[in-house]
C-alpha positions in Angstrom: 91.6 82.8 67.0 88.9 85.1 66.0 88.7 86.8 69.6 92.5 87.9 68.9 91.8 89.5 66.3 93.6 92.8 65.8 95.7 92.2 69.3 98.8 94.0 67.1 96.8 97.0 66.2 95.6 97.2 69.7 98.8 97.0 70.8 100.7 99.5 68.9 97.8 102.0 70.2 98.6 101.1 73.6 102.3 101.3 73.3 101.6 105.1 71.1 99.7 106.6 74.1 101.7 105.4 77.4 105.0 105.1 75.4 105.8 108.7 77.8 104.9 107.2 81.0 107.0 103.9 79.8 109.7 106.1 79.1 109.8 107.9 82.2 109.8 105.1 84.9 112.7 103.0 83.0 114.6 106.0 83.2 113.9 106.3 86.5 114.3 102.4 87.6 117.2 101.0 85.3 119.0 104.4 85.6 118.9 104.8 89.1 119.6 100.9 89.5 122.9 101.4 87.6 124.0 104.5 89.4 123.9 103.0 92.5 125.6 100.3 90.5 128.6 102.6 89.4 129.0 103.8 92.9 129.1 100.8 94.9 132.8 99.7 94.2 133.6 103.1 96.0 131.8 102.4 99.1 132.2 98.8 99.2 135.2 97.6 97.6 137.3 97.1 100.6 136.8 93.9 103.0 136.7 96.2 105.9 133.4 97.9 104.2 131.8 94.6 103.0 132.4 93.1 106.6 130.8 96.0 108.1 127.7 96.4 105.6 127.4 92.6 106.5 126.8 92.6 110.1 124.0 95.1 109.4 122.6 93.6 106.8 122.7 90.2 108.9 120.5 91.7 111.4 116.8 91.0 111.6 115.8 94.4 111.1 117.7 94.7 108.1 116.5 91.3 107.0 112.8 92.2 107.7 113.4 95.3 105.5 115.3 94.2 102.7 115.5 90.2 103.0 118.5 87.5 103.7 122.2 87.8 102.6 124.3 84.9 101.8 126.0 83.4 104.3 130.1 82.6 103.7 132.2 85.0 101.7 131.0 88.1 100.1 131.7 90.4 97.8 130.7 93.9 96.0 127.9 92.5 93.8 126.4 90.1 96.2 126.2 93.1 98.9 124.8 95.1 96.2 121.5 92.4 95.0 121.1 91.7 98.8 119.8 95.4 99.2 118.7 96.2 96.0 116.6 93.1 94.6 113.6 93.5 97.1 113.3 97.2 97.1 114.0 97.2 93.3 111.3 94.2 92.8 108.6 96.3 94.5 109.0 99.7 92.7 108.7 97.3 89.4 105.6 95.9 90.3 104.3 99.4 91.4 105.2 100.4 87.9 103.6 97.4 86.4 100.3 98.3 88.6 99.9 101.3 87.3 100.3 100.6 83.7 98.0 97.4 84.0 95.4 99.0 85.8 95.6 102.6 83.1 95.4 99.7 80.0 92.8 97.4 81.5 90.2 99.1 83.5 91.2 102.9 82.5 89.9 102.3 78.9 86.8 100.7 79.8 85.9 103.6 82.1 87.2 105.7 79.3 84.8 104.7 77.0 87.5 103.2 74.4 87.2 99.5 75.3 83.6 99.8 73.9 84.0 102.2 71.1 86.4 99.7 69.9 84.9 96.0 70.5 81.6 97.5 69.1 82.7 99.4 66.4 85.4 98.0 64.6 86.4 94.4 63.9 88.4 93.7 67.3 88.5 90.3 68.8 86.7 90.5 72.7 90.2 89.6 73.7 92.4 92.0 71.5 92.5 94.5 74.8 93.2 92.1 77.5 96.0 90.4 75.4 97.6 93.8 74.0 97.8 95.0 77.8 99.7 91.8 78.7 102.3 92.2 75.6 102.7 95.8 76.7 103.5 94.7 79.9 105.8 92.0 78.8 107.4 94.5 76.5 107.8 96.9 79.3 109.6 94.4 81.7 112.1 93.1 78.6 113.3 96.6 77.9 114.0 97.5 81.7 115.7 93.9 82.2 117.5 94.7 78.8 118.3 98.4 80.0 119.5 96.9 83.8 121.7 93.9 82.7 123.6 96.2 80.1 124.4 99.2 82.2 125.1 96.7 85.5 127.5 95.1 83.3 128.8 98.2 82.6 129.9 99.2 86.2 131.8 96.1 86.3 131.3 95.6 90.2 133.9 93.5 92.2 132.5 89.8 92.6 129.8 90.1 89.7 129.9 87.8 86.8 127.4 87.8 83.0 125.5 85.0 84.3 124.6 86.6 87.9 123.6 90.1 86.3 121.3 89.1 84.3 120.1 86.7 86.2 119.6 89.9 88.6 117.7 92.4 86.2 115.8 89.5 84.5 115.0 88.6 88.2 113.3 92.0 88.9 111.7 92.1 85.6 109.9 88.9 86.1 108.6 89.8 89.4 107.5 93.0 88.0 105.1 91.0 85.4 103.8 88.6 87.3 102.9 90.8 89.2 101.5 93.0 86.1 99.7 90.1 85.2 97.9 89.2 88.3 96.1 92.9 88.7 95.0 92.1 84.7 92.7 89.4 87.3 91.9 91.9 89.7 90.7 94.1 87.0 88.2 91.3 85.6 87.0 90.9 88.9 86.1 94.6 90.2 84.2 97.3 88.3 86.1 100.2 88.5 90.0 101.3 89.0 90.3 102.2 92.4 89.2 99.1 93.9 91.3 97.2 91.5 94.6 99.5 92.7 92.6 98.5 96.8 93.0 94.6 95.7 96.8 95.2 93.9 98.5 96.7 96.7 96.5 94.2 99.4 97.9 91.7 97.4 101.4 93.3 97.5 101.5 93.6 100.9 100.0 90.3 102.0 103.1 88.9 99.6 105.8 91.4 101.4 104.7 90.7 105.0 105.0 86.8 104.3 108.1 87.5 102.6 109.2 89.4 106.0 107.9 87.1 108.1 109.5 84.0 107.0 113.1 85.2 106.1 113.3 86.7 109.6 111.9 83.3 111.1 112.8 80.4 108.8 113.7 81.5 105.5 112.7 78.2 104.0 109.2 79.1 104.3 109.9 82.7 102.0 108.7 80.3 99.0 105.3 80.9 100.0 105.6 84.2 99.2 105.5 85.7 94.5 107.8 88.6 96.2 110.7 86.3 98.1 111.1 83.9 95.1 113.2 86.4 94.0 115.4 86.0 96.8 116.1 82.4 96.3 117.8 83.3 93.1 121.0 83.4 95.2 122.8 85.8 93.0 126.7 85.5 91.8 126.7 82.5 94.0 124.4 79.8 92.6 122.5 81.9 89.6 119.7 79.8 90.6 117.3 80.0 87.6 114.0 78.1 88.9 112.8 81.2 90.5 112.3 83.0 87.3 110.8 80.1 85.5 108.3 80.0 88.8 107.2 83.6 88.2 107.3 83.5 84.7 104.9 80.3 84.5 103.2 82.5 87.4 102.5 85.2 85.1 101.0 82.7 82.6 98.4 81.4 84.9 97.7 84.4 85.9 97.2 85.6 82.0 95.0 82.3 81.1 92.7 83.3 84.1 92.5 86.7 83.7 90.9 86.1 80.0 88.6 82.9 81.1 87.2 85.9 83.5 87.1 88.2 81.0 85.1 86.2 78.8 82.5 85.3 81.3 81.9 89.5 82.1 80.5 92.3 80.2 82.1 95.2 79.3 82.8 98.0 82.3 81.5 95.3 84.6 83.2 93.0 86.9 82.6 89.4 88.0 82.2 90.4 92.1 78.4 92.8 91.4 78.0 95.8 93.2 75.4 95.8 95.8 72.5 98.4 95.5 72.9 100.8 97.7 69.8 102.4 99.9 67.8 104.9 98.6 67.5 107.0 101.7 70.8 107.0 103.8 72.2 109.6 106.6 75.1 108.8 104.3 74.0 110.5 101.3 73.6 114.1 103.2 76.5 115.7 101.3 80.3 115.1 99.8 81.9 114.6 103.4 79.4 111.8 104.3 79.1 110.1 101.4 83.1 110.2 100.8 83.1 108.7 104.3 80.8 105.8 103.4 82.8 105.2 100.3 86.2 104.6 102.1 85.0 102.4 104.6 86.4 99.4 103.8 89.4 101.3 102.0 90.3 103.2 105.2 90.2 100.4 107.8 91.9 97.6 105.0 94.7 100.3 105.0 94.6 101.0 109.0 95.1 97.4 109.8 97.7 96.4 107.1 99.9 99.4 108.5 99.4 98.5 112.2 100.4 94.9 110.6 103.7 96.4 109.1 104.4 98.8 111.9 103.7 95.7 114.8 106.1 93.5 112.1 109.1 95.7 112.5 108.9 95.9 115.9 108.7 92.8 117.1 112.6 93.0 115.6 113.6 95.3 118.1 115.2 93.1 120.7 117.8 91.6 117.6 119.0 95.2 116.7 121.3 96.0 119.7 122.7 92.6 119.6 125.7 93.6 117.2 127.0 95.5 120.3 125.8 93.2 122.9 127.7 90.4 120.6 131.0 91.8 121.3 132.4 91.3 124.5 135.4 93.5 124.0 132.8 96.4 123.6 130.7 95.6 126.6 134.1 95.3 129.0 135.2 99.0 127.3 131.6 100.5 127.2 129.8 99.6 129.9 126.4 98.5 130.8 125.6 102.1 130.5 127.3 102.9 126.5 126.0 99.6 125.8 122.6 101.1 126.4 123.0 104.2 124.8 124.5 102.8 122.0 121.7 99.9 121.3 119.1 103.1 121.8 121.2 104.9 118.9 120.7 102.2 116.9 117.3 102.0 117.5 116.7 105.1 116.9 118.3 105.1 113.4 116.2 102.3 112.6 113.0 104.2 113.8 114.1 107.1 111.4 114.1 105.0 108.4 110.9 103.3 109.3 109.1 106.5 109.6 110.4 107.6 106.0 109.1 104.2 104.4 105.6 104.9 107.0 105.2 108.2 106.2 105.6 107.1 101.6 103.0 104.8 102.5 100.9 107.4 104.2 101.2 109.8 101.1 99.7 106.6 98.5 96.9 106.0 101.3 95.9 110.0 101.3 96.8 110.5 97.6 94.4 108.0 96.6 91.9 109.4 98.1 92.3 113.3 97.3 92.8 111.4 93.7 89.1 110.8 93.4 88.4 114.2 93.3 89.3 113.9 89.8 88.1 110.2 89.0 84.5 111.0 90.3 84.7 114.1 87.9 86.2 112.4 85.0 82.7 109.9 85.7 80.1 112.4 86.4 79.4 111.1 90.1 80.3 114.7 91.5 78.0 116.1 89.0 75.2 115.0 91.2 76.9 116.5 93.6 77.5 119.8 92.6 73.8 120.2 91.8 73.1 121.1 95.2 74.6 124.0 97.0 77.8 123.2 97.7 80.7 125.5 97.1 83.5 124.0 95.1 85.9 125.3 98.0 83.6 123.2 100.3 84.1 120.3 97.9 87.6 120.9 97.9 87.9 120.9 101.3 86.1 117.7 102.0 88.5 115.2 100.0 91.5 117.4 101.0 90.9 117.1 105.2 89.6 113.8 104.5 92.6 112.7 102.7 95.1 114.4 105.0 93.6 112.9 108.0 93.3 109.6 106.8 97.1 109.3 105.5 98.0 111.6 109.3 95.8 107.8 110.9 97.8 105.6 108.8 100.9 107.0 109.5 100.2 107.3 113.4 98.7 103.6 113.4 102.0 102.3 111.4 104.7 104.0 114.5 102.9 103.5 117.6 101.7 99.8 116.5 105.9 99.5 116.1 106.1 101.3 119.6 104.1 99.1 121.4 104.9 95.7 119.4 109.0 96.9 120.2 108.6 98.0 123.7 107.3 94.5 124.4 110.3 92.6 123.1 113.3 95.0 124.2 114.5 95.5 128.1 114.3 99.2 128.6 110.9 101.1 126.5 111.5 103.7 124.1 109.6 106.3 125.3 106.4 108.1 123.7 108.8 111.3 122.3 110.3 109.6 120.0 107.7 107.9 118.0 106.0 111.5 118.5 108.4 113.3 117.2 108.6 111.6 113.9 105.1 111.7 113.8 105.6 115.6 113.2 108.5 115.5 111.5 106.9 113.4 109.1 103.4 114.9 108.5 104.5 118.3 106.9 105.8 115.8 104.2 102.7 114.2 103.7 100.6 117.1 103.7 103.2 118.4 100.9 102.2 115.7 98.5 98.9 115.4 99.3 98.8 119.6 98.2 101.0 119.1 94.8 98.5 116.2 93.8 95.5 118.9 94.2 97.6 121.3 92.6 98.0 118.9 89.8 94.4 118.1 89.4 93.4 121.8 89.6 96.0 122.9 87.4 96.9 120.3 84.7 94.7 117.5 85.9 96.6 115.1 82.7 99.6 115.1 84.4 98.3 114.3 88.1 100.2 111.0 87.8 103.6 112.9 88.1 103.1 112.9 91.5 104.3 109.3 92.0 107.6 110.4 90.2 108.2 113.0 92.8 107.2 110.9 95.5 109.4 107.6 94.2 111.8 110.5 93.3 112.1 112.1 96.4 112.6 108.7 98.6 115.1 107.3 96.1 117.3 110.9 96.8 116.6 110.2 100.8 117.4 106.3 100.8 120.2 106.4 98.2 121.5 109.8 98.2 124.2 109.1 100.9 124.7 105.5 99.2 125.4 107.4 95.8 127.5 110.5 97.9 125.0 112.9 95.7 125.8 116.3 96.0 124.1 118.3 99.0 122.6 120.5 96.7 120.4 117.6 94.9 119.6 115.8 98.4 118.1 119.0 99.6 115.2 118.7 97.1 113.8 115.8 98.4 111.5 116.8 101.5 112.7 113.4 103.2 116.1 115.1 103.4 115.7 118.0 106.0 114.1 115.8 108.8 115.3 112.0 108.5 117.5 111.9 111.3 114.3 112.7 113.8 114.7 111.3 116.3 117.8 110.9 116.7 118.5 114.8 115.8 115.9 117.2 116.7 113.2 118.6 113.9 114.1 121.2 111.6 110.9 123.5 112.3 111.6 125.7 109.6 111.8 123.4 107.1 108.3 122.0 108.4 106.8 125.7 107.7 108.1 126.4 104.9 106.5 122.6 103.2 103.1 123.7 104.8 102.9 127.3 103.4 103.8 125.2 99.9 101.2 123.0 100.6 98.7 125.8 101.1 99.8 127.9 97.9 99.3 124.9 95.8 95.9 124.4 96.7 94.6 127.5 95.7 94.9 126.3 91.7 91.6 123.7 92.3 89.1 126.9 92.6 90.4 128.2 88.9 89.4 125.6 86.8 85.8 124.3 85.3 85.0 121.1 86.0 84.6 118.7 83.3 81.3 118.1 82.2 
């Protein structure tokens, strides 16, 4: 018991310095989670609405997106887990990644992990244990939190059982999750490639998830992220789910320390290959920055052209709700019936591109973020010692990052183009994935700007940008689902172009984000770097 010595002490210090940032994202996820709560009686109370929401949600674009629905009688609450739990299960885990990867590999790039295993009478698995209670403690309050306020809003259909069945549910997920980056983090050096091998992880888990529940949801068990699914809320309260991920976050937990055991401190299991000492790579910051996001940048480029070819290859099952009703083919024609299955398509391409274009803001963000991580290390002191400008330095991660997210964002919509166009009847043409293309980028270049901005200004806070961004797509996805005030869904830059293509793109809107995005960058050149 000796290496868990002092786990309490290291554990209250953890809880003392991210007890903001815990603070801020349960707001954020139990309190959104119960408004949309509180305002689903109003939209779907009726049978009229619930049948309608239904036949959408039946569909197997909606089912790709946000998983199966019971089949027989519904109500209120079941509508209401069928769209939440899987959108709501991955902004948990994103919470829990960042908070494993700040308590894990943070400190021991920090410096603390060392200052305190050498110089104070800390067990060498104090840290790794404290990070896990944090987590644990973090989940428990936003399942605590989410079953109270849920129970609160008193939705038709719901019962005790089923609720808290539902927020434990989302909670679990979330630390398993938590727990399996605590592996990744024994196995890689440094905190960016363990965020690389979280969210490769997350995604190979969500396309599985997609993939069987639009095929043969009996298969979804293969995937951490649909066990959450099988829970079958206010019907069965089917428990084994949560006992799976919680004896999942266990065996993650017992592996995670037999790895950290067998590793020294700031060092991972997989070794980093020495590089070579002469390389037309090491010219200058745009070349080496290239040489560094290699693997990054094309692991990135063909998981998107994954997801964008995944929700494609649904695009033949979207129209069939109109094709389905003969009534509306004899009143509509061959012609409306067209129109009307494009409309629909449409819609669903302007949703996509919304979700595409968050991803493509993470994908540039975490690059432009390095302009503070290889600071924070010293790497771009070496850097600086030659003649480079810090505008030119500036410049580098900031066209490298914008481009690279502009890629991602292109390869997700046109792999969708060409994976839908080969399922459906009639193509959708070019325009339309074009035009969201555009309508989309000013958005990400947005972001990508207030992170610099951040980092240049009041680099501490730099992690607020995933607020605003989580923020800002919560307002777009939710806002009508909540009926928010116009005022408040105007904030969200989402807002003034997410019905492209279906309407045509607000240019102004578009010029006024990218003179934004060019004022905030200015604040980099004002600060000293840190030495």
């Amino acid at each position: 018991m000796e290496q868990y010595t002092r786990t309490m002490l290291m554990l209250k210090a953890d809880l003392k310095r991210d007890w903001l940032k815990i603070t801020v994202w349960l707001i954020a996820l139990a309190g959104v989670f119960v408004a949309v709560a509180a305002k689903f009686d109003g939209i779907y109370g009726s049978a009229k609405q619930i049948n309608t929401i239904a036949e959408t949600l039946r569909s197997k674009a909606m089912v790709a997106l946000v998983g199966t629905i019971p089949n027989g009688h519904l109500s209120t609450a079941l509508i209401f887990s069928s769209e939440m739990v899987v959108f709501w299960g991955l902004f948990n885990i994103i919470f829990n990644y960042s908070l494993a990867v700040g308590v894990s590999r943070g400190q021991e790039e920090s410096g603390l992990t060392e200052m305190v295993l050498g110089g104070h009478p800390v067990g060498r698995l104090a840290p790794i244990t404290a990070a896990a209670l944090e987590l644990l403690i973090a989940n428990a309050l936003f399942s605590v939190l989410t079953g109270v306020g849920t129970m609160m809003t008193n939705m038709p259909g719901s019962n005790n059982e089923g609720t808290w069945l539902l927020a434990i549910a989302i909670g679990a997920v979330g630390w398993a999750f938590g727990m399996i980056s605590l592996i990744f983090a024994q196995l890689v050096a440094d905190s960016h490639n363990v965020s690389m091998y979280n969210y490769a992880f997350l995604g190979a888990a969500y396309l599985v998830r997609m993939v069987t529940d639009v095929s043969n949801p009996d298969y979804t068990w293969l995937s951490p992220l649909g066990w959450i699914e099988k829970a079958s809320f206010y019907v069965d309260n089917n428990w084994w789910p949560i006992v799976m991920l919680i004896a999942l976050a266990f065996v993650a937990f017992v592996v995670a320390l037999a790895l950290n055991v067998n590793r020294d401190i700031d060092a991972g299991i997989i070794h980093v290959r020495s590089g070579k000492s002469r390389s037309r790579f090491l010219r200058g910051p745009a070349t080496l920055l290239m040489w560094n996001q290699k693997s990054t940048g094309l692991s990135w480029i063909l998981g998107m052209a994954i997801l964008g070819a995944r929700y494609g290859s649904v695009f033949n099952s979207i129209g069939k709700i109109v094709n389905a009703n003969p009534a509306m083919q004899k009143m509509m024609g061959e012609s409306g019936i067209r129109h009307m299955e494009q409309s629909q398509l449409l819609s669903y391409i302007s949703l996509l591109g919304i979700i595409f274009g968050l991803l493509a803001v993470v994908a540039g963000a975490m690059v432009v973020n390095r302009l503070f991580t290889e600071e924070r290390r010293s790497y771009l002191q070496m850097v600086i010692t030659k003649p480079q400008s810090r505008t030119y330095l500036l410049l580098t991660y900031l066209i490298f990052g914008t481009v690279f997210a502009a890629v991602v964002l292109f390869v997700a919509l046109f792999s969708m183009m060409a994976a839908g166009n080969s399922v459906i009847t009639h193509d959708l043409a070019f325009k339309y994935f074009w035009k969201v293309f555009i309508s989309i980028l000013p958005v990400v270049v947005l972001f990508i700007s207030i992170l610099v901005g951040l980092i240049g200004i009041a680099p501490k806070f730099r992690s607020l940008i995933w607020i605003l961004l989580g923020g800002s797509f919560m307002i777009s996805y939710f806002g009508s689902l909540m009926d928010m005030p116009k005022w408040l869904l105007k904030i969200s830059p989402y807002y003034w172009n997410k019905r492209v293509p279906v309407e045509s793109i607000n240019t102004d809107a578009a010029l006024w984000m990218l003179v934004i995005a060019v004022i905030l960058i200015v604040g980099y050149n004002k600060r000293d770097l840190e030495s």
